[in-house]
C-alpha positions, -999 to 999 in steps of 0.1 A, spaced: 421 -277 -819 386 -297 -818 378 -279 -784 392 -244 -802 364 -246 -829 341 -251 -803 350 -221 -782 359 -195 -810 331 -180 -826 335 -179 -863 350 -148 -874 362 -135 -840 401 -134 -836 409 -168 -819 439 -163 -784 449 -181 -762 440 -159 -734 403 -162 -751 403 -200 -758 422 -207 -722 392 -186 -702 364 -200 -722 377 -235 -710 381 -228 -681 350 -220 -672 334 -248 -699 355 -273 -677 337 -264 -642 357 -235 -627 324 -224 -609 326 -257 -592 363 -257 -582 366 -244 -544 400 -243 -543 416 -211 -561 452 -233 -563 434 -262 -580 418 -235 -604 452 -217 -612 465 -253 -615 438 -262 -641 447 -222 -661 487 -229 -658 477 -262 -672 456 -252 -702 483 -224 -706 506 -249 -716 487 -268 -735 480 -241 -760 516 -234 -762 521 -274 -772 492 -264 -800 506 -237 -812 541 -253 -817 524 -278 -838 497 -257 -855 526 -223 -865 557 -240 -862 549 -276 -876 567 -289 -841 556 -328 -849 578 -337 -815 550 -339 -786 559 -351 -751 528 -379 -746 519 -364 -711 507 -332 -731 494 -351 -756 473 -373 -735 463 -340 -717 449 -323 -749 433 -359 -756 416 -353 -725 408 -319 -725 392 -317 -757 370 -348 -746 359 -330 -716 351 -295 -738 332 -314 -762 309 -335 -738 305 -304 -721 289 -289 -751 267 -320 -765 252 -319 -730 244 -282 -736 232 -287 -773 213 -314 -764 194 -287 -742 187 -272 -772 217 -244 -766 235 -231 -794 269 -227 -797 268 -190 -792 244 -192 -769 271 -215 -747 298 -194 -753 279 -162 -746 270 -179 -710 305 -187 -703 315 -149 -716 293 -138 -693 301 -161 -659 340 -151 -665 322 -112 -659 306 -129 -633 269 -117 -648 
């Protein structure tokens, strides 16, 4: 959910389609050669947003702790990702405008 605030602009309709591309690309897919280990990484955050949304819509309070660990992880990664970009002096619509625009590949 942290790494979801980060990558859904305030008043735009949060998906997961939205939330799963953005993260991708926060999360390095430029920089991952192999297009197996990149559909691993998008079937990966696929399911992770399903685990979310069990718990956030359906008050699901059973989590396996692999997943668990996984969105642990994940939303580390997202949110070191974007204090290394603030700390540049980015905003958080500027970051989320570049990674809108590398998954158009501009």
């Amino acid at each position: 959910m942290a790494s979801e605030r980060l990558l859904i602009k305030t008043g735009e309709k949060s998906t997961a389609s939205l939330w799963q591309t953005r993260m991708l690309w926060l999360l390095g897919s430029e920089s991952i050669d192999d297009r197996q280990d990149r559909a691993v990484l998008d079937t990966n955050l696929s399911s992770l947003y399903d685990s979310r949304s069990r718990i956030v819509h359906q008050g699901d309070t059973v989590v396996d702790r692999a997943d668990l660990s996984e969105m642990r992880t994940r939303a580390a990664h997202a949110i070191f990702a974007f204090v290394e970009m603030w700390a540049l002096g980015k905003t958080q619509e500027e970051i989320i405008k570049s990674l809108d625009n590398k998954m158009k590949g501009i």
